[in-house]
TORPA-4810 file (N, C-alpha, C, O; in nm, 3 decimals):
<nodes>
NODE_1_0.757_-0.501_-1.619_0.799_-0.453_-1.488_0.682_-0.464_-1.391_0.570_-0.421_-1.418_X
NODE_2_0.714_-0.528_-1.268_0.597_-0.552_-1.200_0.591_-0.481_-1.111_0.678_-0.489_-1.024_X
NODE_3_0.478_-0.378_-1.099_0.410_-0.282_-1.015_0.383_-0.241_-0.879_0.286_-0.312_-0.852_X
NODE_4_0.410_-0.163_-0.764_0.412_-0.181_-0.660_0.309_-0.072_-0.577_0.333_0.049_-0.579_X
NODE_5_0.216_-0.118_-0.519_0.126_-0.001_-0.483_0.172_0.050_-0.376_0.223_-0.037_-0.305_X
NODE_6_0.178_0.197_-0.313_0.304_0.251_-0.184_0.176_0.337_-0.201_0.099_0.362_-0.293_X
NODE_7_0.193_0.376_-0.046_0.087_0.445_0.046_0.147_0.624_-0.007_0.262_0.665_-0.024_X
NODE_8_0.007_0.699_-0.022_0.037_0.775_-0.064_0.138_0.884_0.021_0.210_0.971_-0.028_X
NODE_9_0.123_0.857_0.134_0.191_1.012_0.235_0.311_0.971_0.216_0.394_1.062_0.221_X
NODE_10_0.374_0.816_0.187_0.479_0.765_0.213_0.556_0.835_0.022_0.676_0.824_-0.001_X
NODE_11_0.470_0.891_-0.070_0.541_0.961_-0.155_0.547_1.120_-0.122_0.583_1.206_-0.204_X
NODE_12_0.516_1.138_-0.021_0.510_1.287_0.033_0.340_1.351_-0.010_0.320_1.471_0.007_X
NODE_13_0.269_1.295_-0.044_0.178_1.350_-0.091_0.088_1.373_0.061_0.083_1.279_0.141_X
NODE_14_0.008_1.524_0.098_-0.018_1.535_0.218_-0.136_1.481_0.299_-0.187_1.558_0.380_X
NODE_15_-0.170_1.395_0.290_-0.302_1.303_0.295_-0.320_1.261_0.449_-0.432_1.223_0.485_X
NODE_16_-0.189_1.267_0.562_-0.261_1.191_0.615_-0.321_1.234_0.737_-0.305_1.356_0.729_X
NODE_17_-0.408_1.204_0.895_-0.504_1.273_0.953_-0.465_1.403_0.992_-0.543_1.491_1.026_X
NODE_18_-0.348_1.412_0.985_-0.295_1.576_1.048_-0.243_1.639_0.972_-0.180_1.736_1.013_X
NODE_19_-0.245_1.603_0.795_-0.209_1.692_0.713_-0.071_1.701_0.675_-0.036_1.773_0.580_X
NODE_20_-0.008_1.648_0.728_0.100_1.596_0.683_0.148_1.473_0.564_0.076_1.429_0.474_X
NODE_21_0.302_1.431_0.597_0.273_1.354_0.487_0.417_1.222_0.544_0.487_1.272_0.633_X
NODE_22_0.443_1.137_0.521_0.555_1.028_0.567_0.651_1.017_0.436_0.697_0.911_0.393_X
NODE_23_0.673_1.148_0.382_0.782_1.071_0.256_0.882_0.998_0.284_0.961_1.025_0.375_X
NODE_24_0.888_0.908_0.217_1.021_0.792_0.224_1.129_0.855_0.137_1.071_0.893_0.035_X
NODE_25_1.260_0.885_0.130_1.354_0.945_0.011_1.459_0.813_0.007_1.547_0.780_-0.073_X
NODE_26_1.410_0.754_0.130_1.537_0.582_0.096_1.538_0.523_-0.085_1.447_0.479_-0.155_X
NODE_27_1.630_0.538_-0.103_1.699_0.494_-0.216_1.620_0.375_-0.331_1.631_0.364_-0.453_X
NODE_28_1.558_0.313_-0.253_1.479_0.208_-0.338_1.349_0.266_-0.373_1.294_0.261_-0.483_X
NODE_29_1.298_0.337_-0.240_1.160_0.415_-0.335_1.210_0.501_-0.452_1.166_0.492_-0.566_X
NODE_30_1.311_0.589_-0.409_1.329_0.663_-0.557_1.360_0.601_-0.657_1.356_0.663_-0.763_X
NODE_31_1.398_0.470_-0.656_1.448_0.441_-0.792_1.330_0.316_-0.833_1.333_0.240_-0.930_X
NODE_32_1.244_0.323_-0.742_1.112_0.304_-0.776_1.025_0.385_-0.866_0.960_0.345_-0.962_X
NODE_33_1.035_0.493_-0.822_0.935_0.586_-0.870_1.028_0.628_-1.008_0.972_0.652_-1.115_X
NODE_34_1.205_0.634_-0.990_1.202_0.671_-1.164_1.180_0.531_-1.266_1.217_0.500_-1.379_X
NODE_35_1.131_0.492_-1.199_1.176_0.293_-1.260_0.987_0.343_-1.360_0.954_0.320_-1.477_X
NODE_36_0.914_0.407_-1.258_0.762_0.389_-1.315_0.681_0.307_-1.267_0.560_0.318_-1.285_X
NODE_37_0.751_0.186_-1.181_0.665_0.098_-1.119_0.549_0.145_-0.995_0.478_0.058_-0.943_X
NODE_38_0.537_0.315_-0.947_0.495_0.272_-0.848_0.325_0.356_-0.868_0.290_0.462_-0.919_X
NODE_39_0.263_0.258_-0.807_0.140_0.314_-0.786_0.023_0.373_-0.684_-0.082_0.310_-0.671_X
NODE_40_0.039_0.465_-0.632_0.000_0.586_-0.533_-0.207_0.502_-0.461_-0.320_0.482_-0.503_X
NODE_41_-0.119_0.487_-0.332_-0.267_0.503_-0.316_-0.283_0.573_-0.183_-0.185_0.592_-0.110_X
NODE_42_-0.442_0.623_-0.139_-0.432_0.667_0.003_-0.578_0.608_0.053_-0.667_0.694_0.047_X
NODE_43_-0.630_0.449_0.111_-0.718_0.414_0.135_-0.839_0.516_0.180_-0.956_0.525_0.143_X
NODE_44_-0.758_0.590_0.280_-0.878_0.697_0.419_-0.911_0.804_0.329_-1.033_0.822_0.330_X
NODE_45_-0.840_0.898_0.235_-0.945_0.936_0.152_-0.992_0.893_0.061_-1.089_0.955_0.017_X
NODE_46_-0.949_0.775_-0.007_-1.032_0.677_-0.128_-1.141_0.659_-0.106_-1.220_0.627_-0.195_X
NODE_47_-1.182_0.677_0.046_-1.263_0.617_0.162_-1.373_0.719_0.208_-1.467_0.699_0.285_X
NODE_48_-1.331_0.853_0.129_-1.431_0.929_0.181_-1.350_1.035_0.289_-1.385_1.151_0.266_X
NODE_49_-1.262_1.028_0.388_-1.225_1.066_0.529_-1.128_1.200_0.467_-1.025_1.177_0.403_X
NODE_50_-1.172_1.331_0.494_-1.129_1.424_0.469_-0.967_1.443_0.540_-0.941_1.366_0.631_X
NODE_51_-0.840_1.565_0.491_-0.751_1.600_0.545_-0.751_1.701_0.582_-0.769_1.788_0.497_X
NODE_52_-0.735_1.734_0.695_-0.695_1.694_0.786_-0.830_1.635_0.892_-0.936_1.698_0.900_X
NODE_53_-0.806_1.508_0.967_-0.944_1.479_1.030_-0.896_1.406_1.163_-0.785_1.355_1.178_X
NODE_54_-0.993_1.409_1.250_-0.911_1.313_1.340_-0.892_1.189_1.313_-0.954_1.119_1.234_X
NODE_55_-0.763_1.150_1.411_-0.671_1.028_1.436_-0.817_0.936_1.412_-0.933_0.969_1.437_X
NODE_56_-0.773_0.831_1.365_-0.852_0.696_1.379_-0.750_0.571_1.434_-0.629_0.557_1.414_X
NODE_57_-0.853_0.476_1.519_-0.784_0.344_1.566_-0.887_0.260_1.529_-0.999_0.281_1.483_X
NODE_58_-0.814_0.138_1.565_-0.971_-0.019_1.523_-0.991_-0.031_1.708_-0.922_-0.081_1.797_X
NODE_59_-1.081_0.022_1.707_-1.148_-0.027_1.840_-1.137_-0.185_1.932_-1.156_-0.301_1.897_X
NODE_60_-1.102_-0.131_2.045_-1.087_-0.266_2.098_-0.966_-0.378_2.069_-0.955_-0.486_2.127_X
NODE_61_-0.880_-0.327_1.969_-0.791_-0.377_1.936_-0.818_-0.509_1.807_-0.742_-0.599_1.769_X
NODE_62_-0.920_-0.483_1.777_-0.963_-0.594_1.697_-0.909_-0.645_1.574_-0.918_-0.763_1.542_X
NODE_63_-0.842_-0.539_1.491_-0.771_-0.584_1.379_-0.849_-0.539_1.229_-0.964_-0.497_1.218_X
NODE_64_-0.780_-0.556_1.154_-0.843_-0.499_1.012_-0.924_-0.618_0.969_-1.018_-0.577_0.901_X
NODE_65_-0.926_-0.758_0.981_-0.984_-0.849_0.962_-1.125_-0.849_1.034_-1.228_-0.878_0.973_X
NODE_66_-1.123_-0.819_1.152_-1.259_-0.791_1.220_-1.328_-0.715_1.184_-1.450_-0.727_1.189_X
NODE_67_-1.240_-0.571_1.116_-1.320_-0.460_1.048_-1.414_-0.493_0.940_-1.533_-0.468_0.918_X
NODE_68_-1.296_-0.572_0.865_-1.382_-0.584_0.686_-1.470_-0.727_0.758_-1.571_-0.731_0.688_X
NODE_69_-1.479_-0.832_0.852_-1.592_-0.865_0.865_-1.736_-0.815_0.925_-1.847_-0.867_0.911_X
NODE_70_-1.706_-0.725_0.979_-1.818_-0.596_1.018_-1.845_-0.658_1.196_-1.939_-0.642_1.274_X
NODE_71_-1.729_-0.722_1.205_-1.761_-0.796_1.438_-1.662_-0.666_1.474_-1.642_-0.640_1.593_X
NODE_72_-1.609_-0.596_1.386_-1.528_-0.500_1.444_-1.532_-0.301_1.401_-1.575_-0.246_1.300_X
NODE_73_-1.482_-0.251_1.499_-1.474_-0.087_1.410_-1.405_-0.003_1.422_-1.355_-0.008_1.535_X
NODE_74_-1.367_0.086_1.361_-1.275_0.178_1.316_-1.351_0.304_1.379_-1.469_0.335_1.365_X
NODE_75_-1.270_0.353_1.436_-1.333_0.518_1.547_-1.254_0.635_1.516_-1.134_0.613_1.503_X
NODE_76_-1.282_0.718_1.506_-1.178_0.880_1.544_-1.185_0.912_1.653_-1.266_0.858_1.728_X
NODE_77_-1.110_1.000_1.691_-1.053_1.035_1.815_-1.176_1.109_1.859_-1.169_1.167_1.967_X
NODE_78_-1.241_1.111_1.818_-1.397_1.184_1.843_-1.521_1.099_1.886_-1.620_1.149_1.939_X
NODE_79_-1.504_0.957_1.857_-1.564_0.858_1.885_-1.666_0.800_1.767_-1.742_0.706_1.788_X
NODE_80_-1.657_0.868_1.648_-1.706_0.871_1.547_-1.710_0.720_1.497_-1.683_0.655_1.599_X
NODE_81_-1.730_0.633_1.393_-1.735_0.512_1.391_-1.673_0.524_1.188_-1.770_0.564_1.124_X
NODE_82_-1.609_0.511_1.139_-1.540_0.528_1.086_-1.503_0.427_0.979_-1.457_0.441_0.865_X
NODE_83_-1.542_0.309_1.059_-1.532_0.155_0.963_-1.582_0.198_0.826_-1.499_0.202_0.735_X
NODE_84_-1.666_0.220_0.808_-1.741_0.221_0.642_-1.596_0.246_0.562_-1.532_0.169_0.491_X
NODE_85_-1.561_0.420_0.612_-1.520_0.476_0.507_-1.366_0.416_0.497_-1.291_0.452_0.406_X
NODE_86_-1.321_0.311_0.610_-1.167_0.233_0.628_-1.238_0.106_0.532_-1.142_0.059_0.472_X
NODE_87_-1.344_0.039_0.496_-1.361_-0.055_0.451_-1.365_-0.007_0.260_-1.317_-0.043_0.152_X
NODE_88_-1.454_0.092_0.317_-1.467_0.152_0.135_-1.277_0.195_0.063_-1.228_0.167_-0.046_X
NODE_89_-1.223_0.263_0.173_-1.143_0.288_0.054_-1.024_0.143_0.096_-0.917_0.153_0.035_X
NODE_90_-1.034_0.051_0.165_-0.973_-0.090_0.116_-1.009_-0.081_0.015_-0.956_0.003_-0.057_X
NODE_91_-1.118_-0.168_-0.037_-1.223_-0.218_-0.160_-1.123_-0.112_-0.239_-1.004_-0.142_-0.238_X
NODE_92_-1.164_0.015_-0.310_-1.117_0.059_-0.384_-0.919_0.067_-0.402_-0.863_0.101_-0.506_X
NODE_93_-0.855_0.031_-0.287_-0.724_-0.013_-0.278_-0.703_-0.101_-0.354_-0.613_-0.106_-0.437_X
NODE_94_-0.789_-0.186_-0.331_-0.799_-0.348_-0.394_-0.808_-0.353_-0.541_-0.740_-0.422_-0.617_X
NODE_95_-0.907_-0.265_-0.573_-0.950_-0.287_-0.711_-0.837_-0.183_-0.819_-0.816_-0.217_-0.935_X
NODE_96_-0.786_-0.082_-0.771_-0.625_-0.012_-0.821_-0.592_-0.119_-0.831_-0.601_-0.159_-0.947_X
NODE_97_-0.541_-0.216_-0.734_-0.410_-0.299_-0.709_-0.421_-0.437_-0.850_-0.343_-0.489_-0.929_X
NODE_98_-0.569_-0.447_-0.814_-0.628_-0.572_-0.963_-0.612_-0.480_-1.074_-0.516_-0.510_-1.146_X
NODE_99_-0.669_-0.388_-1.107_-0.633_-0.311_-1.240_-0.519_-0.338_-1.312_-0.490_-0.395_-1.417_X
NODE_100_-0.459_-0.275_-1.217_-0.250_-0.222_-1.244_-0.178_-0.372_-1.268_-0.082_-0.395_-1.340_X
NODE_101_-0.254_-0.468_-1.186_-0.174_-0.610_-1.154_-0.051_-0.646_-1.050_0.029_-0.740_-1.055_X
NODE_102_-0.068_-0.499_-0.920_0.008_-0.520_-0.835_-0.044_-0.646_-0.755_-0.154_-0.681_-0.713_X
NODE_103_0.128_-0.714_-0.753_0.116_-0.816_-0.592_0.220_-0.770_-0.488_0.277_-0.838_-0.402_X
NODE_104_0.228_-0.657_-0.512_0.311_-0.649_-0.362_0.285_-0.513_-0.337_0.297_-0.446_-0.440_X
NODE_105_0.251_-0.441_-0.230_0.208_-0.325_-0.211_0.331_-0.288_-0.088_0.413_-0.378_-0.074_X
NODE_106_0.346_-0.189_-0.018_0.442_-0.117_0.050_0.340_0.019_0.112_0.318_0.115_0.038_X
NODE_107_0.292_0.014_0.234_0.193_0.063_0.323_0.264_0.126_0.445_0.384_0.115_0.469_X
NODE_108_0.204_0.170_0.495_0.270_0.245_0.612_0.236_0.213_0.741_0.117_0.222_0.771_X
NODE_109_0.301_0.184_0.810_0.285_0.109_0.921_0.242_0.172_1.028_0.300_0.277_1.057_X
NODE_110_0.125_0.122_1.116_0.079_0.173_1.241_-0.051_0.238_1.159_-0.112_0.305_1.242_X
NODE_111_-0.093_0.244_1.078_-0.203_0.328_0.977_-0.320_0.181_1.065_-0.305_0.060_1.082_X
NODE_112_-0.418_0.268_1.097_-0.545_0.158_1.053_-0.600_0.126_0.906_-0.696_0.066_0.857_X
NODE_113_-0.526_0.174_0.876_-0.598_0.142_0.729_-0.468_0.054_0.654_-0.473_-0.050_0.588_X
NODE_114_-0.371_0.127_0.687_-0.205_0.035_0.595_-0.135_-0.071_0.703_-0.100_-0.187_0.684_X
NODE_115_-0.130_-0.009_0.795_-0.065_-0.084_0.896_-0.037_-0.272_0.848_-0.124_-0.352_0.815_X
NODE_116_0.083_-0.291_0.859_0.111_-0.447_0.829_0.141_-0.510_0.944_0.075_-0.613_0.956_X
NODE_117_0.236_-0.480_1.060_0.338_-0.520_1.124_0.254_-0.518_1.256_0.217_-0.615_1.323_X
NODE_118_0.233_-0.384_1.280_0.113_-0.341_1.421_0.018_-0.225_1.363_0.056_-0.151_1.272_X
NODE_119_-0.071_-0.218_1.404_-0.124_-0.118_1.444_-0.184_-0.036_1.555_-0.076_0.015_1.581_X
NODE_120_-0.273_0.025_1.650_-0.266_0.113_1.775_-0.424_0.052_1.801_-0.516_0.007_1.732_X
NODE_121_-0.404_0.073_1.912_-0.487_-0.077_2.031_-0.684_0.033_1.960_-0.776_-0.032_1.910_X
NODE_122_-0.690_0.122_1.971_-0.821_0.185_1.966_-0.807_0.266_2.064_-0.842_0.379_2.031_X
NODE_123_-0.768_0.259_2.178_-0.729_0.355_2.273_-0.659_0.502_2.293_-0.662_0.583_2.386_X
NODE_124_-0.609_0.501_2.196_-0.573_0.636_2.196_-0.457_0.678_2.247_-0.412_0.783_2.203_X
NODE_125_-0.374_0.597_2.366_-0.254_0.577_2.390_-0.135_0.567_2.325_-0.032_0.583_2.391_X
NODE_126_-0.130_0.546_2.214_0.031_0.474_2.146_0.014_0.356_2.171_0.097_0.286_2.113_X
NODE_127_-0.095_0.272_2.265_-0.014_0.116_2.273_-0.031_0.045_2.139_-0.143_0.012_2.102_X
NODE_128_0.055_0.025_2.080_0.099_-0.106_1.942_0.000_-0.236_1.971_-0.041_-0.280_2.079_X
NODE_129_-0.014_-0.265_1.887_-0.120_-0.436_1.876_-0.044_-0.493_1.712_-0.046_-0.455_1.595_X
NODE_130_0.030_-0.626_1.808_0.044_-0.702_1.668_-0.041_-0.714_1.571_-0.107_-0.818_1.577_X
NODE_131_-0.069_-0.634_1.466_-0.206_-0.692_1.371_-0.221_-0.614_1.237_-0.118_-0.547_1.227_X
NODE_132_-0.288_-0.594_1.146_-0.266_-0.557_1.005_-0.427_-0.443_1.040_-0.509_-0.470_1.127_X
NODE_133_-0.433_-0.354_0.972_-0.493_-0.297_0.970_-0.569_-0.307_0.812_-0.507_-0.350_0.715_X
NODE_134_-0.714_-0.262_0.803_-0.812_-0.307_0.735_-0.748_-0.302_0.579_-0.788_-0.402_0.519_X
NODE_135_-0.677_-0.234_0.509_-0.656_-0.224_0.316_-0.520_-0.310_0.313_-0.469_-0.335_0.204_X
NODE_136_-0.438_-0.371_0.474_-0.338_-0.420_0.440_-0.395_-0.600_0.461_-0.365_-0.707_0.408_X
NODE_137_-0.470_-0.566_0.545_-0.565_-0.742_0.534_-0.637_-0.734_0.415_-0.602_-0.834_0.353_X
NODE_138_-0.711_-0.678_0.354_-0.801_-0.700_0.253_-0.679_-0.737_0.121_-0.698_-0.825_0.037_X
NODE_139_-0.558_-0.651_0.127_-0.494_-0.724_0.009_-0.409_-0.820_-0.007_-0.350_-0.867_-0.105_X
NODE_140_-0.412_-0.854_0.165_-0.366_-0.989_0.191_-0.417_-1.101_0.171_-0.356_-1.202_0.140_X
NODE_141_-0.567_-1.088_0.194_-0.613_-1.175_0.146_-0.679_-1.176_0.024_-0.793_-1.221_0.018_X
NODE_142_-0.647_-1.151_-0.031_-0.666_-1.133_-0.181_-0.512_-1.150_-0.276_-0.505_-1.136_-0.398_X
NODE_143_-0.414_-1.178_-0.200_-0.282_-1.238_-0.261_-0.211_-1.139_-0.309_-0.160_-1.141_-0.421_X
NODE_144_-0.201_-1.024_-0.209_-0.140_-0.886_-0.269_-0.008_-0.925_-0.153_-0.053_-0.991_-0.060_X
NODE_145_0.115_-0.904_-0.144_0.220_-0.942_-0.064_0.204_-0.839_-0.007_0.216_-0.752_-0.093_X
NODE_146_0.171_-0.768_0.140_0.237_-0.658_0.165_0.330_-0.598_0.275_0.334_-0.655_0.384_X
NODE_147_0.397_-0.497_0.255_0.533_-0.484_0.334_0.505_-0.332_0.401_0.421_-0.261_0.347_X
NODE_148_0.562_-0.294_0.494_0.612_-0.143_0.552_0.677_-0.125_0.517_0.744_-0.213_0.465_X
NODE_149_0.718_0.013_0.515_0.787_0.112_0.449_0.922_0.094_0.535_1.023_0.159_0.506_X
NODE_150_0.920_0.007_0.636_1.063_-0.044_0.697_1.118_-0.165_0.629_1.237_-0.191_0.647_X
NODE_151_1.048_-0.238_0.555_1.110_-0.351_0.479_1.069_-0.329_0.330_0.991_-0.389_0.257_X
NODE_152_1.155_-0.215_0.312_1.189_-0.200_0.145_1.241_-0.298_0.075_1.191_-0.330_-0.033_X
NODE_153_1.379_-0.377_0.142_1.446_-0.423_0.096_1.387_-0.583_0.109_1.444_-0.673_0.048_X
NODE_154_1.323_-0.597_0.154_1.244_-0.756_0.149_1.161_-0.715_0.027_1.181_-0.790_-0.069_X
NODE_155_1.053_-0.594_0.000_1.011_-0.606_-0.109_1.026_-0.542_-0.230_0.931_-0.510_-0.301_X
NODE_156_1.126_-0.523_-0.255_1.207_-0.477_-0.383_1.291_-0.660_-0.384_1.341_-0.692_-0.492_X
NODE_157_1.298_-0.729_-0.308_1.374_-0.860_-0.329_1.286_-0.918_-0.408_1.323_-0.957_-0.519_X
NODE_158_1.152_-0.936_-0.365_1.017_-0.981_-0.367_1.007_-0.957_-0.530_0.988_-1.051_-0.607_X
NODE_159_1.022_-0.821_-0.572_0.951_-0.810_-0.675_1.061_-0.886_-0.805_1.023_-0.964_-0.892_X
NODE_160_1.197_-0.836_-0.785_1.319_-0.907_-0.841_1.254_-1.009_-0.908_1.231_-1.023_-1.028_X
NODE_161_1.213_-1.125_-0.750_1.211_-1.227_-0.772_1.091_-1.274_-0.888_1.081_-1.367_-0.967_X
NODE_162_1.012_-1.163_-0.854_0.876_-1.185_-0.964_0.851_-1.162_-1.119_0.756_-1.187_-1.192_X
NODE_163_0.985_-1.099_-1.141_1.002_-1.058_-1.253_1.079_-1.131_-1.332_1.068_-1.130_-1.455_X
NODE_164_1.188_-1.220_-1.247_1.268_-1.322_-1.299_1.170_-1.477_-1.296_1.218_-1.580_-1.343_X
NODE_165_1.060_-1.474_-1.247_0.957_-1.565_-1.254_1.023_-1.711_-1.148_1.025_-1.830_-1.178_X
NODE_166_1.065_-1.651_-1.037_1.109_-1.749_-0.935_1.007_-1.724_-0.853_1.063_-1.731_-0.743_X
NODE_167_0.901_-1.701_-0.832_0.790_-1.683_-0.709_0.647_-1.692_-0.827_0.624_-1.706_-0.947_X
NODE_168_0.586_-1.675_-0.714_0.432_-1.697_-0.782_0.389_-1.543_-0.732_0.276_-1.500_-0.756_X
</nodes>
């Protein structure tokens, strides 16, 4: 059965900057989690970044790719600089994900740290920026598939397919 790494708040667990948590109860995570396939992660405290702490964005709008090359950075709402501990707990995202032998992970979207789809400009506004945020690029490029917690159903297809050995 092939393994799926899902962001931890997104199992209700309370991790994320305001102490809260994003449980998903849609039908495929649960029968994920009784299936056994799924594997819990939460980059920002893997990372060091206490709960509850302030909001973080990637500055400047730069992207998680700029982060983990170090031309870019990760801030709190405090102005704090934050990259390390968004880069450290990627890396350790990464190395769960090689352990276990996940290739498809399921992250939470708008996260600087999970974000797949967009994530939030650095500004502090709400404005959205097409772009992946730093543990969802790092396991992208490293050949981890990954999805938001809005496209369950693309990767529960995904994994189907990986198990019936029609994908790589």
């Amino acid at each position: 059965m092939e393994p799926v790494l899902v962001s931890a708040c997104l199992l209700g667990e309370a991790v994320r900057f305001d102490g809260g948590d994003m449980r998903s109860d849609h039908a495929i995570m649960q029968r994920w989690l009784q299936e056994g396939r799924v594997v819990s992660v939460c980059p920002e405290v893997a990372g060091g970044l206490p709960v509850p702490r302030p909001r973080a964005e990637i500055a400047g709008g730069a992207g998680g790719a700029k982060v983990l090359a170090g031309i870019g950075r990760a801030v709190d709402s405090s102005g704090r600089d934050v990259s390390a501990h968004l880069v450290g707990g990627a890396q350790r995202a990464l190395a769960k994900a090689q352990e276990r032998g996940v290739r498809v992970a399921v992250l939470k979207e708008g996260s600087p740290s999970c974000g797949s789809g967009f994530i939030f400009d650095g500004s502090f506004s709400n404005t959205r920026l097409n772009d992946m945020g730093v543990t969802a690029t790092l396991l992208a490029q490293n050949g981890v598939h990954v999805f938001s917690e809005n496209h369950l159903a693309e990767a529960d297809a995904l994994l189907q397919a990986l198990e019936c050995g029609h994908t790589k």
